[in-house]
ZAKOL-390328 format. One record per residue (C-alpha): residue in one letter; x, y, z. Coordinates in steps of 0.5 Angstrom, whole numbers, plus 2048, in hexadecimal, padded with zeros to 3 digits. Example, Ala and Ser with C-alpha at 12.3 -4.5 7.8 and 13.67 -1.06 7.14 Angstrom:
a8197F7810s81B7FE80E
% end
This chain:
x86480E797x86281479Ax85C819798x85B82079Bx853820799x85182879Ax84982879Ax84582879Ex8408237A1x8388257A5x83682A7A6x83382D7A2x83182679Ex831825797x83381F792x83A822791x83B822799x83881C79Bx83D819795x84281C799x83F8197A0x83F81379Dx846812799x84A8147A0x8468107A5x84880A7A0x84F80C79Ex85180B7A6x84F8127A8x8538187AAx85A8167AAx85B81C7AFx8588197B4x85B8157B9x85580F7B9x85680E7B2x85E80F7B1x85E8097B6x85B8047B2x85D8007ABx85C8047A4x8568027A1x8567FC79Cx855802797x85C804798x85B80C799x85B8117A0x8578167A0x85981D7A4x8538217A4x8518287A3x84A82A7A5x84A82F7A0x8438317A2x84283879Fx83A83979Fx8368377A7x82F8367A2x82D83479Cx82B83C79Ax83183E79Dx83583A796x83883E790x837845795x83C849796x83E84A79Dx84384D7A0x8468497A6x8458437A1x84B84779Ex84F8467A5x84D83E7A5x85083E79Ex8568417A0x85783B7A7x8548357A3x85A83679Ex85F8387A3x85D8317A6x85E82D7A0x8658307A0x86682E7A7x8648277A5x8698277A0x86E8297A2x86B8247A9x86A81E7A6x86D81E79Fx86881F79Cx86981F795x86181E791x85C824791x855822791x85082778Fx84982878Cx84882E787x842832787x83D832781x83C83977Ex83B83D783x83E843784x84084478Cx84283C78Bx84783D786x84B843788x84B83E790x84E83978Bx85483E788x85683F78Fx857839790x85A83778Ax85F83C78Cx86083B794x860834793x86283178Cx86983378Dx86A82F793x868829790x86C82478Ax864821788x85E824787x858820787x851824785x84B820787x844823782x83E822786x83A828784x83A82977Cx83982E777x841833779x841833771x83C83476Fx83C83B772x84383D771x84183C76Ax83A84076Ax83A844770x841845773x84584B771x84C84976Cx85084B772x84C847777x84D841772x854843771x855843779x85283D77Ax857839775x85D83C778x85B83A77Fx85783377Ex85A830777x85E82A777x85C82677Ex85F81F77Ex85881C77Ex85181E77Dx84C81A780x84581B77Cx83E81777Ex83C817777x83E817770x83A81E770x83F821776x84581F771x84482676Dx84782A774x84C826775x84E82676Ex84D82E76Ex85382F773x85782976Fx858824775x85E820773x859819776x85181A775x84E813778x846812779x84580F780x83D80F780x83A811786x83880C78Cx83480C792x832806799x82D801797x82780579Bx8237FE79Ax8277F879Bx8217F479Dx81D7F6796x81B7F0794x8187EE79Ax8157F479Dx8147F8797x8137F5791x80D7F1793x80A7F8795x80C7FB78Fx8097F578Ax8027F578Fx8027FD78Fx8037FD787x7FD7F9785x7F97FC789x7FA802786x7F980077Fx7F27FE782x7F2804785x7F380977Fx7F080577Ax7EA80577Ex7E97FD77Ex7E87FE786x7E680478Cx7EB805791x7E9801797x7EA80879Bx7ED80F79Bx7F480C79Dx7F4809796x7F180F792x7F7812794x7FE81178Fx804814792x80A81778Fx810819791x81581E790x81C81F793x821824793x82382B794x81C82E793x81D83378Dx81A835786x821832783x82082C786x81982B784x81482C78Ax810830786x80E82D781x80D827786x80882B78Ax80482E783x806826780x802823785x7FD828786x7FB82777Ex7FB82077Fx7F6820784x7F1824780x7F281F77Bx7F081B77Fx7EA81F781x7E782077Bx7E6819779x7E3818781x7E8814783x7E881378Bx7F081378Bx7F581978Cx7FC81A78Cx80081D792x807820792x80C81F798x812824798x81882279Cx81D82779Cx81F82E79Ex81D834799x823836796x82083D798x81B84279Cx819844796x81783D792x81483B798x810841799x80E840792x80C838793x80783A798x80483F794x80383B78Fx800836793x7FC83A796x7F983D78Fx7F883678Cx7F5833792x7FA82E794x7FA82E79Bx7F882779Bx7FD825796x804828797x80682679Dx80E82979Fx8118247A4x8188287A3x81F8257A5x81E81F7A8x8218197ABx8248137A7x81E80F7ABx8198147A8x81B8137A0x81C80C7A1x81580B7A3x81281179Ex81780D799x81280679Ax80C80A79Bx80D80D794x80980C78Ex80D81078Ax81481578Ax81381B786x81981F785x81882477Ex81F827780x82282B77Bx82882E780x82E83177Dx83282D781x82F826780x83282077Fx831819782x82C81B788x82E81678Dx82481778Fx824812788x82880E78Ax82580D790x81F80D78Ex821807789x82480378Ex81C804791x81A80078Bx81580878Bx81280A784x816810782x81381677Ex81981B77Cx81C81F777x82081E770x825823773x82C821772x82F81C774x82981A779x827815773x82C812772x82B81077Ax82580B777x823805772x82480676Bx81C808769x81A80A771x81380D771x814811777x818817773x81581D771x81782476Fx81982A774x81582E775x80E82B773x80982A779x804827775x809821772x80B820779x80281F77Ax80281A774x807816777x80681677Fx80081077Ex80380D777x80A80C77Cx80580B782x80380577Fx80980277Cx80D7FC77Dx8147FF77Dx8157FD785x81A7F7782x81D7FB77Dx81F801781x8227FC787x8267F9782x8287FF77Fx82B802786x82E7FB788x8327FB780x834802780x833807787x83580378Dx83B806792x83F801792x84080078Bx84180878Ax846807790x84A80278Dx84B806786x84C80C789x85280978Dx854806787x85480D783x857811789x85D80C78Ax85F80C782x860815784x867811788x86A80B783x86881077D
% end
């Protein structure tokens, strides 16, 4: 079976391109290529003949409307043509844009270039909330465009039972849910790092409780950690006000510990990051907060084992299941996150980490009662049941493969 996958993969890094990243290298690679055309198809069946449909060179650069991006549009529908025509190629693979303006007319471009060329349309929903805002912001002729051009896609893959409103929306003829998936980042969890966690948990209890004083300034100290694109919509805000109102909790009932916040990942702007600086400075946090930036894989991994809490409060438009929690879990790392959409639904029935958005002092509440608390088991068996990658390439496969018998 072949597969013309038009998306992009890092850089820029996000959830979306690392999932496209991900799905090529196991799908056999870029089939264009000769060191992959010489070798067997994958177990799973399907070739993939790869655009790079890289629009944007950084995380701000997103969603923004740039000229010369017209210009690439342009080439990479022309090399899905080419590819056709080529190769055979007869299934379209595209990931549509959430409700963002700029995005939605680049997906009517493509829509227009490219569908005509292909018999099947496969639409995969990494992002959500398209419906929403056709419904509530976008104009009756903006809605009737995007139906014309988007409508009836022989398949529409959603992570969630939550995405299944978009695809429905454009009235796909298929609609599967294919949860998301990611590689196991601690395999060798229950030899390294559950010991760790149960040992780091009861002391904590003690710690919190009062019952025992920390041996020294190293224990004092609770280490939370926050991965993603830095931006208030994902939350980083009300991490930082979070913690800083859970230390003066902490203060006020003279207790020796403190919380202090690693931040991994880019700013989504120069203007937020201007704004966390000053806010840093304004709330005396320059021992708190500490900004590592983008990192390498190493450097999460080891800020992943170090961690006694993951703080993501993300109320993001376009959030859907955030590949950080799903590493986090398989860290067997206490999460704080938020009610927000289909995030939820990512835990355990009655999970004590879930707070509302936009609600710092919730986030401050929940820090020491998640600091102590013995989910490490429940979290990495919750990843192994529902998040792993190899799960979600198998029924990825499966649902793309129905788009040619069906």
């Amino acid at each position: 079976m072949k597969l013309l996958l038009f998306a992009h993969v890092p850089p820029p890094h996000h959830g979306q391109s690392a999932a496209v990243k991900l799905m090529l290298e196991n799908f056999g690679g870029d089939w264009r290529k000769a060191k992959f055309r010489n070798q067997p198809v994958n177990h799973f069946g399907i070739q993939c003949y790869h655009v790079n449909a890289r629009f944007s060179n950084s995380l701000e650069d997103i969603g923004e409307f740039r000229a010369p991006k017209l210009g690439r549009l342009i080439l990479y529908c022309l090399e899905a043509i080419w590819c056709h025509f080529r190769h055979g190629v007869e299934i379209f693979y595209y990931v549509p844009a959430p409700g963002k303006p700029v995005a939605l007319y680049r997906d009517w471009l493509v829509m227009l270039l490219c569908r005509p060329f292909f018999k099947k349309i496969i639409l995969h929903w990494h992002g959500g909330g398209l419906a929403k805002w056709l419904e509530t912001v976008g104009s009756i002729r903006t809605r009737s465009f995007t139906y014309r051009l988007m409508k009836n896609a022989d398949l529409s893959i959603v992570l969630t039972e939550f995405g299944r409103r978009d695809a429905e929306k454009l009235t796909a003829r298929r609609i599967t849910i294919v949860s998301s998936g990611v590689p196991d980042p601690c395999p060798q969890f229950n030899e390294n790092i559950l010991p760790h966690r149960r040992a780091r948990t009861t002391a904590l209890k003690n710690l919190l409780s009062g019952q025992t004083a920390p041996a020294n300034d190293a224990e004092a100290v609770i280490h939370v950690l926050f991965v993603a694109t830095c931006s208030r919509e994902k939350g980083l805000f009300d991490a930082v006000e979070g913690v800083a109102l859970a230390n003066e909790m902490l203060a006020a009932k003279k207790s020796p510990l403190r919380f202090r916040l690693e931040l991994i990942g880019a700013f989504a702007s120069a203007a937020e990051d201007n704004e966390m600086r000053e806010l840093v400075r304004q709330r005396n946090l320059q021992g708190v907060v500490e900004h590592l930036g983008f990192v390498s894989e190493e450097r999460k991994e080891q800020a992943l084992r170090d961690a006694d809490v993951f703080c993501f409060p993300t109320y993001y438009n376009a959030e859907n299941l955030p590949n950080s929690l799903m590493e986090a879990m398989g860290f067997g790392l206490p999460i704080v996150t938020t009610r927000w959409r289909a995030v939820a639904g990512m835990f355990p029935p009655n999970y004590p980490g879930l707070v509302d958005i936009r609600s710092p002092q919730q986030i401050a509440d929940a820090l020491p009662l998640m600091a102590a608390s013995e989910v490490a088991e429940t979290l990495r068996e919750n990843f192994l049941r529902r998040f792993t990658l190899e799960r979600h390439l198998a029924n990825i496969a499966e649902a793309i493969r129905t788009v040619e018998t069906g």
